[in-house]
GUGU-551112 format. One record per residue: x, y, z of N, C-alpha, C in turn. Coordinates in steps of 0.05 Angstrom, whole numbers, plus 32768, in hexadecimal, padded with zeros to 4 digits. Layout:
residues N
XYZXYZXYZ;...
//
This chain:
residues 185
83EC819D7EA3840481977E95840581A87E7B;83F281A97E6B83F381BB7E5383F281CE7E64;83E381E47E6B83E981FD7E7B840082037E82;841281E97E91842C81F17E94844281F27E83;843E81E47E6F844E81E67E52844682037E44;842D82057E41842682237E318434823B7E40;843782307E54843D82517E6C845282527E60;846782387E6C848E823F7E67848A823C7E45;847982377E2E848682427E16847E82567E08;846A82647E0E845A827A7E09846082967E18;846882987E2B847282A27E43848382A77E54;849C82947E4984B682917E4E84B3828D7E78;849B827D7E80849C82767E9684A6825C7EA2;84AE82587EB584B082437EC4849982317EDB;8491824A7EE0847C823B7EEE8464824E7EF0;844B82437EF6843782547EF2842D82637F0B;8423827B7F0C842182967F16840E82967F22;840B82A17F3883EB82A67F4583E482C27F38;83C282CB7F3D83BF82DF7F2783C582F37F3D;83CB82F37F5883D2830D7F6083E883137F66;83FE83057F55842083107F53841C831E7F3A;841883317F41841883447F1E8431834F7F1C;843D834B7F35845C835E7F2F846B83407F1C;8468832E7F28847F83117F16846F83057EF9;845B83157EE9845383167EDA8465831A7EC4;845E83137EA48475831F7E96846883387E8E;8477834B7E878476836E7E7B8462836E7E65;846083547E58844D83587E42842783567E51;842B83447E66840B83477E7A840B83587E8A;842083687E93841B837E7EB2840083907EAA;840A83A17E90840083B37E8983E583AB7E77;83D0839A7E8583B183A17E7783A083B67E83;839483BF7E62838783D97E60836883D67E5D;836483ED7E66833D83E67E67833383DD7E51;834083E47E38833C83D67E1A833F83C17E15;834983A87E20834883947E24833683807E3A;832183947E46831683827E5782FC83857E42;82F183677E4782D283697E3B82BC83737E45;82A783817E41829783897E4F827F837B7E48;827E835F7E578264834D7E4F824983557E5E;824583667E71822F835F7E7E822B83857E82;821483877E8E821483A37E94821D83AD7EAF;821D839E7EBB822D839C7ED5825083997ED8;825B83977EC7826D839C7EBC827983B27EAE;826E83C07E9C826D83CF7E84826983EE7E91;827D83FF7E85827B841B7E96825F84277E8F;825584377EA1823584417E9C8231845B7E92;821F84557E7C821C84717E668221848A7E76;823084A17E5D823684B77E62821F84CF7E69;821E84E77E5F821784F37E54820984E37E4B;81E984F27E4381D584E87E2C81D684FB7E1C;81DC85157E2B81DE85317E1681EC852D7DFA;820785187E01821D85177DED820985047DD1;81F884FB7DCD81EA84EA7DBF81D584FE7DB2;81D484EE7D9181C085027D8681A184FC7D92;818F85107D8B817385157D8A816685007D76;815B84EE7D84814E84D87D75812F84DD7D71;811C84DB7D6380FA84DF7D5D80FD84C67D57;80E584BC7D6480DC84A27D4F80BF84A47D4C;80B984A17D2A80A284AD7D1B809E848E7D13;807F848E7D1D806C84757D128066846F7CF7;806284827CE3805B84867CCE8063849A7CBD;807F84997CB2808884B77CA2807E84A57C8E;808984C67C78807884BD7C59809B84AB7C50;80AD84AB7C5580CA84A67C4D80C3848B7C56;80AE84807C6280B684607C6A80B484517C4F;809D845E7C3C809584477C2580B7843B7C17;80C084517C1880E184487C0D80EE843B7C19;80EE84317C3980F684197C4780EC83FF7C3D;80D084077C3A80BC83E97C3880CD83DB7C23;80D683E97C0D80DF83E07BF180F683D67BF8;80FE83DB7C04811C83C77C08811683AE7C1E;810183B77C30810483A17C4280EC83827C2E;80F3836F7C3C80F083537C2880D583517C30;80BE83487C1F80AD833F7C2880A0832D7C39;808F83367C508085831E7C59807E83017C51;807483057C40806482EE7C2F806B82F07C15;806F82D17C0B807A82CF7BEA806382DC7BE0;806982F37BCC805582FB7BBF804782E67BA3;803182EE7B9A801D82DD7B88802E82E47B73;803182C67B5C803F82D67B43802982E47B30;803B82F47B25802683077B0F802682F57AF0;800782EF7AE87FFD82DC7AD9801382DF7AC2;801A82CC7AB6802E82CE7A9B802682B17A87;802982BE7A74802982A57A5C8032828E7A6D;8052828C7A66806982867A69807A828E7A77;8081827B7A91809D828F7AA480B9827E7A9B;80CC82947A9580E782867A8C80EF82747AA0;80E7826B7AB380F282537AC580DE823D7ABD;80C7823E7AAD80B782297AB080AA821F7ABA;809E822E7AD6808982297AEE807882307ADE;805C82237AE5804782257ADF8033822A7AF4;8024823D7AF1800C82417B127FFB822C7B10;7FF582287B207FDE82137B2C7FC382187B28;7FBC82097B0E7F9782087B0A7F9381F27B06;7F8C81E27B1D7F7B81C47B197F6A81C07B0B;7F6381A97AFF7F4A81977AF37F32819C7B09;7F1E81AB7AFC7F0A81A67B187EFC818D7B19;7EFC81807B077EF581657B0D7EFC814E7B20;7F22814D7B2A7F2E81487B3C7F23813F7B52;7F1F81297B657F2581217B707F3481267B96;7F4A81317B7F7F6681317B9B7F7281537B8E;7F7981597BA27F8E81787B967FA7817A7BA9;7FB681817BA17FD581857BA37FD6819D7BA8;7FDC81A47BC57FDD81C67BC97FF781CA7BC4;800281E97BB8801981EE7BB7802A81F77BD2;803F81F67BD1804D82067BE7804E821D7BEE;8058822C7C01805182507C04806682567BF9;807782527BDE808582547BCD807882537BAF;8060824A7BAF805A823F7B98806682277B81;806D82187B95807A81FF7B8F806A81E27B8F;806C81D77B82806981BE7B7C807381AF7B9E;806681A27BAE8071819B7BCD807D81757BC1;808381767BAD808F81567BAC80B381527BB2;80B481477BC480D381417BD080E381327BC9;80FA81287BC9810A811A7BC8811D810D7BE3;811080FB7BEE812180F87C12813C80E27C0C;815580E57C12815B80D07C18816580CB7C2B;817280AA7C31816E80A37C51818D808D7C4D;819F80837C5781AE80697C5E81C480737C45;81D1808E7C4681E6809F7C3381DC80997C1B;81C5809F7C1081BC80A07BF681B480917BF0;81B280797BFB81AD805F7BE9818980587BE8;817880637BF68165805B7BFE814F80837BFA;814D80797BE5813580967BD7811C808D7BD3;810E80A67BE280F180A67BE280E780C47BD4;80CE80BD7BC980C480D97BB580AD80DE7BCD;80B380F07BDF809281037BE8808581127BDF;807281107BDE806181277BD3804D812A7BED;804A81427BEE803B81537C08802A81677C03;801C81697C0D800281847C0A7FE681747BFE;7FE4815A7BFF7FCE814B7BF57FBA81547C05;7FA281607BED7F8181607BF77F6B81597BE9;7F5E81447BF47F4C81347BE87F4C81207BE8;7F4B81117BD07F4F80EA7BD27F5E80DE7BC5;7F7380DF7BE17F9780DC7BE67F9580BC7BD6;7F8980B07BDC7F8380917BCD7F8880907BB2;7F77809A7BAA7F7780A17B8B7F9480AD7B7E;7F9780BD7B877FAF80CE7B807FD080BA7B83;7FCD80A37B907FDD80937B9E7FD9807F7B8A;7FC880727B817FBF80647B717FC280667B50;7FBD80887B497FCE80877B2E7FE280897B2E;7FF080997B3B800F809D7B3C802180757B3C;801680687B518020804E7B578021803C7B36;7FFF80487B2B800080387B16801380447AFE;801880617AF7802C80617AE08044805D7AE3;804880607B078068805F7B00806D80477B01;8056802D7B0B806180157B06806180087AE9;804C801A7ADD804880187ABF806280207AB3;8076802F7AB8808F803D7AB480A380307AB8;80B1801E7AD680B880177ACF80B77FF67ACE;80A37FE87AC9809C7FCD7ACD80A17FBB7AE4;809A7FCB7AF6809C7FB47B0A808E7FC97B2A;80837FBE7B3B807A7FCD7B4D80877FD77B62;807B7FED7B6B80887FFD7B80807C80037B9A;808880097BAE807F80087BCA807A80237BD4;805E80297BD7804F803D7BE3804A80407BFB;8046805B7C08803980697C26802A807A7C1B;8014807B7C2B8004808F7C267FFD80957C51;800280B17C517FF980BB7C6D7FD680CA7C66;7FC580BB7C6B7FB480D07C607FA480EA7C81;7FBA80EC7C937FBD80FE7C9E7FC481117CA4;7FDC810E7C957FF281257C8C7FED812C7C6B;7FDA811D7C5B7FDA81247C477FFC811D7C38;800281007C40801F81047C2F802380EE7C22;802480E67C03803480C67BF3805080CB7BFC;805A80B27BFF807780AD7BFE807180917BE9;808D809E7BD6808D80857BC480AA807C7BC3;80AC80647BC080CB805A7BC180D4805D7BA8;80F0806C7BA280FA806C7B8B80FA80927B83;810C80927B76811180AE7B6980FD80B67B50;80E580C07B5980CC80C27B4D80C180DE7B47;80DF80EF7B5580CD81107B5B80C6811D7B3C;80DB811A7B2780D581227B0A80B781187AFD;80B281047AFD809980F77AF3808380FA7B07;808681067B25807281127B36806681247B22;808281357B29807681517B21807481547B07;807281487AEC8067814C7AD8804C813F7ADB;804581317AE6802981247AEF801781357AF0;8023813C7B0C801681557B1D801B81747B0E;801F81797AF5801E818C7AE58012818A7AD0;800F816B7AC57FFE816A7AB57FDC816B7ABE;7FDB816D7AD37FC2816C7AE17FB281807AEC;7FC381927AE97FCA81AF7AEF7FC881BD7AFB;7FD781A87B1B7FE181B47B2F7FFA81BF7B3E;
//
């Protein structure tokens, strides 16, 4: 039914066409050109010319002109930052207490791995923190105690100590990570 509506108003038809009346076609379809057909497959697609007509290609394993590619192309791997006082964003590198316990690996960003999940359109926030190594207990245990010291009343903990991961209930990630910076990881 739509097909037959699109024909007669798109096409000024009345009724629809078999595809091998090309003569009762309208003037605007008779005439398709090879430029209009797609050429999806190679079996399809007309088969190369001349190779003569195509330039002379080398391909060199090692010119000295590559080091000037390298520089534009992106690095594999986040590079190490270069030691500074002070970085104008305020990251700080990672030198633990060797006395510690538990350690907080960073991310392959050099990030702090503490999250913010939420779940049920916002209403329901959990603080993760991830990359725990050592004694996930401990580390679960102070955190539980300041922030209930913070805000007076207690809070509801996970600890995976397989995955190395706390989940804490509540929007906790700011006071993570000054924790976990004052500690100096």
């Amino acid at each position: 039914m739509a097909l037959r509506m699109m024909c007669s108003k798109t096409l000024n038809l009345n009724r629809i066409v078999s595809f091998n009346a090309v003569t009762k076609l309208p003037k605007q379809l008779q005439n398709v050109t090879a430029g209009s057909v797609r050429w999806s497959s190679f079996r399809s697609s007309e088969p190369v010319g001349d190779l003569e007509q195509y330039p002379e290609v080398e391909v060199v394993r090692n010119p000295p002109e590559w080091k000037y590619v390298e520089r534009l192309l992106a690095p594999r791997t986040v590079p190490n930052p270069t030691p500074k006082e002070s970085y104008p964003s305020g990251w700080k590198p990672a030198s633990p207490q060797p006395d510690l316990k538990y350690v907080v690996q960073r991310t392959k960003n050099h990030m702090l791995p503490v999250y913010l999940r939420r779940a049920f359109r916002g209403q329901r926030r959990i603080t993760a923190i991830r990359h725990v190594e050592g004694d996930i207990w401990q580390l679960e245990a102070e955190l539980r105690y300041l922030i209930e010291k913070q805000l007076n009343r207690p809070i509801i903990t996970r600890v995976n100590e397989m995955s190395g991961q706390i989940e804490l209930k509540g929007d906790h990630v700011a006071f993570v990570e000054k924790f976990l910076l004052e500690k100096g990881m």
